[in-house]
N, C-alpha and C positions, 0 to 999 in steps of 0.2 A: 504494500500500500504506500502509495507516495502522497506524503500532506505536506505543501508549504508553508514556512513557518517563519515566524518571527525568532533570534539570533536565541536559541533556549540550550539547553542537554538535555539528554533522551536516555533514561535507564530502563534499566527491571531487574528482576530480583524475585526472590521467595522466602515465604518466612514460614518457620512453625512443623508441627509434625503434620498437619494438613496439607501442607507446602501452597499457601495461597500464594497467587501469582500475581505481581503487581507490578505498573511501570509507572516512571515519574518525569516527568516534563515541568524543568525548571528554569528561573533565571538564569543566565550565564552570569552575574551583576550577583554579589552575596547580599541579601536581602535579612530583615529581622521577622520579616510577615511570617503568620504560623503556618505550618501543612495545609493544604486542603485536600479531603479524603475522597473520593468520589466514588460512591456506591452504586453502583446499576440495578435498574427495576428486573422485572421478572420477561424473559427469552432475550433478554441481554447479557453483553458483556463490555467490560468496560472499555471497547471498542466505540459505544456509542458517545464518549466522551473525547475522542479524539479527532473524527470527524462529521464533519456536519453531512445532510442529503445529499446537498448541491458540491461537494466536495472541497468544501472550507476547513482547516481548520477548527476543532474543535472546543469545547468549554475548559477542556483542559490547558491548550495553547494559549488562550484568551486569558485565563487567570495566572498564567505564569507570565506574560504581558503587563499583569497587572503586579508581578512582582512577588508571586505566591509558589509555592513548591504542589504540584499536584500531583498526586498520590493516587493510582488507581488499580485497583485491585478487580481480581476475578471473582467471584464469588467461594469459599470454601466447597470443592466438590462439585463446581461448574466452570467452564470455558477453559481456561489454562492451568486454574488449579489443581493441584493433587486429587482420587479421587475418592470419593465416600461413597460406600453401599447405599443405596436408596432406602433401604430398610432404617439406616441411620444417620439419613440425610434430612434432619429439622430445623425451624428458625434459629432453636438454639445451640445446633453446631455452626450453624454460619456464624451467628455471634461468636463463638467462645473462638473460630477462625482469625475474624476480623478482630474482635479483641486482643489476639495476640500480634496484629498490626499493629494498632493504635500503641502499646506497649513498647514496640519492637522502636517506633520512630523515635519515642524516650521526650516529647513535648506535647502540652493541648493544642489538638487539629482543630480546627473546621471540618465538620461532620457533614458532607453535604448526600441527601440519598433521593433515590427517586424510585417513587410508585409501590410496587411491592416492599421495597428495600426499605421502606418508610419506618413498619413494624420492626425493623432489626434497628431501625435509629434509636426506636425508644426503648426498645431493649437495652443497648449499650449506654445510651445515658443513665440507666440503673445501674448497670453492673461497671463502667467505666468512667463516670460523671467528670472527676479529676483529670483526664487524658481530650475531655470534649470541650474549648472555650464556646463552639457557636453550634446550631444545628441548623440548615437550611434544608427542608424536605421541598422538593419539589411534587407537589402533585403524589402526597404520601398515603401511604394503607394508614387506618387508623389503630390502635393497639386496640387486641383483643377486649379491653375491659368495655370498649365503647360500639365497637363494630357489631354492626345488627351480622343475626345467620341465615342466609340465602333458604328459599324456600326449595326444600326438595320434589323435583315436580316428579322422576322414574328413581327405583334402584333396584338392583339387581345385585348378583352376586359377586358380579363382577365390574359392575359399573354405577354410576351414582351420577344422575342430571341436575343442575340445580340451578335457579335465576335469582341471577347478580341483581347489582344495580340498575346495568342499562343489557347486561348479555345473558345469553344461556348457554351453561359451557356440559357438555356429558364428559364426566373424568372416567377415565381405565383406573381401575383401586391398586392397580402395579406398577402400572406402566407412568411413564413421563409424558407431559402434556406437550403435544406439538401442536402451535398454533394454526387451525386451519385459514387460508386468504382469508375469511370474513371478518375476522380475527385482525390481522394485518391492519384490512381496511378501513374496521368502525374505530377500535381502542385504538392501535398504532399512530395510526396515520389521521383518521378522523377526516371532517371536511372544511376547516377553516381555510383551506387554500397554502399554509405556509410550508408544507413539506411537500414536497416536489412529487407530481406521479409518474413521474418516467422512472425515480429512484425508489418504486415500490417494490419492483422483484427483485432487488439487490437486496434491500431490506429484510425482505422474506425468505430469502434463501440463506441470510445472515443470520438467522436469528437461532436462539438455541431452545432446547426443551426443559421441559421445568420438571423436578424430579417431583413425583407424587405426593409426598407427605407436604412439599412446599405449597405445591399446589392446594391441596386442600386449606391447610393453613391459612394462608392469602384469600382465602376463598370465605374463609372461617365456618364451616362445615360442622356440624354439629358444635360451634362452640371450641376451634383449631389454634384458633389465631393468636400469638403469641400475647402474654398480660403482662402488667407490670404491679409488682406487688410494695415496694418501696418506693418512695418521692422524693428524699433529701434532696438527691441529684438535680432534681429538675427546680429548686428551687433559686430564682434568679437565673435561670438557664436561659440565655438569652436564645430564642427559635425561631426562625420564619420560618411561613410555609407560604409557597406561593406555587398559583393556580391558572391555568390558559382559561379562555373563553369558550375554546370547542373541544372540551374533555370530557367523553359522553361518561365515564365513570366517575368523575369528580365535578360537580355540578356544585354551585356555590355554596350551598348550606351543608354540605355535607364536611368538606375541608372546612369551613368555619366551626363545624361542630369539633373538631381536632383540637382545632387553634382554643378554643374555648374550654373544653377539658383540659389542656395545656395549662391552661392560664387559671383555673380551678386549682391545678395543682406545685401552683407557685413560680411556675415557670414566667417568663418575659417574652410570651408569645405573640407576635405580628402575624398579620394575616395580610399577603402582596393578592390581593384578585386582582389580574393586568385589565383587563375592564376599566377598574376606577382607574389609572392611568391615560385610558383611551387606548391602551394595544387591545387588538381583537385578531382573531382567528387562531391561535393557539392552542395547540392539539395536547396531547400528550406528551410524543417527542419534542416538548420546545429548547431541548439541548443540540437538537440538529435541524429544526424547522430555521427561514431563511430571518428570521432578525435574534441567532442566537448570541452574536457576540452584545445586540444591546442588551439581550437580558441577561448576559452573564455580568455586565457593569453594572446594573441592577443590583444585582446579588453581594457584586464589591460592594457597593456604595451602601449597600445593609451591613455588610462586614467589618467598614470599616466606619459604621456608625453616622453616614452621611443621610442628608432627607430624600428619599429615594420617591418621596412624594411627587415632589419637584421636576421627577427626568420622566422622560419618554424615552420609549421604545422604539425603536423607526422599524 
């Protein structure tokens, strides 16, 4: 894959007896800015932070622009990581994964996560709080203690159907979920116009499967979904969560209801809906839809405490 870039170094590496796989995309310029961690949603990898649809550049390149060490990882037991049985593949081995990242870089990151990876943010700010100065979820799962459970429409012995938010997904109870196109084209991609559709089948043929137990989880299936039983961590935790305008899964009051139990539970929760901004058509992917680099300044300009009110989005 060829990305051009602004003048940065380009690592990776592996940590852990999981052997998560991680690359990092930094200033050439030594910098005092803390990590930032980049977590990938669910049939990703953290591929999708390095380049955008339209073959820009990624959010990872852009914040190391901005002077940031970007840290991205594979998921523990998906994409380049080492692998884990499915049978032993849960929220909470991906955390205890990535927690021995957070660890390994030996300072407080910028936690930034997207989508499924949402639940693994609030995980780690329990079990990790000291290791996390900020969390930005993009467009995040809510933690099990708030997430309504999908109505089971068939099950069988071997299969379980059940409707989401905006989809109805039938899971294999063994096998890993592979996204079928419709999949791709309502959540993925969506219709706000900003990711490109000529770069649909690349996308689709990129994309990885999500092992079972994850799935369901995410899904929160009988009550799956990862919980959080301790709050110290999250007290004063400064968080945003910010949300696109055409995110048939995350629709406004549902991310506000996040940000709200968030901020219930002592957190310093903001809520970015790019609407009130005046940005519109943002999908899901708005880490590689075509105005990522302004919402990745966005995100600095949260990060580093500026009125993010103020900016648009072009």
């Amino acid at each position: 894959m060829q990305v051009a870039t602004s003048p940065v170094r380009f690592g990776a590496g592996q940590v852990g007896e999981q052997a998560v796989y991680y690359e990092v995309v930094a200033p050439l310029d030594a910098r005092t800015k803390p990590p930032i961690v980049l977590v990938h949603g669910g049939t990703q990898t953290g591929a999708c932070y390095l380049r955008t649809a339209d073959g820009r550049p990624g959010w990872a390149f852009a914040f190391a622009r901005r002077g940031y060490r970007a840290i991205v990882p594979d998921w523990p037991g998906c994409g380049r990581s080492g692998a884990i049985p499915d049978d032993a593949l849960d929220g909470a081995a991906v955390c205890r994964g990535l927690g021995v990242l957070l660890e390994a870089l030996g300072e407080p990151v910028v936690l930034l996560t997207h989508s499924m990876s949402g639940a693994f943010g609030w995980r780690l700010v329990e079990t990790h709080g000291p290791r996390i100065a900020r969390v930005v979820a993009i467009a995040p799962g809510p933690p099990g203690n708030i997430q309504a459970e999908p109505e089971i429409v068939a099950e069988t012995a071997d299969a379980i159907e059940v409707q989401a938010v905006a989809l109805r997904f039938k899971l294999d109870k063994r096998a890993p979920f592979r996204a079928p196109m419709a999949f791709v084209e309502k959540k993925i991609v969506g219709d706000g116009g900003r990711f490109p559709r000529a770069a649909i089948p690349a996308m689709a043929a990129g994309m990885d499967v999500i092992p079972p137990r994850l799935v369901y989880e995410r899904l929160n299936v009988r009550g799956a979904q990862l919980k959080i039983e301790r709050f110290e961590n999250f007290r004063g935790k400064p968080i945003l969560v910010m949300t696109g305008s055409h995110d048939i899964d995350h629709p406004r009051a549902l991310d506000q209801a996040t940000v709200d139990w968030l901020a219930g539970k002592g957190a310093a929760a903001a809520f970015l809906y790019l609407p009130d901004l005046g940005v519109e058509g943002n999908g899901h992917m708005m880490m590689m839809e075509d105005n990522s680099d302004a919402l990745a300044d966005l995100v600095v300009d949260w990060i580093e405490s500026r009125a993010i009110a103020r900016r648009k989005a072009g």
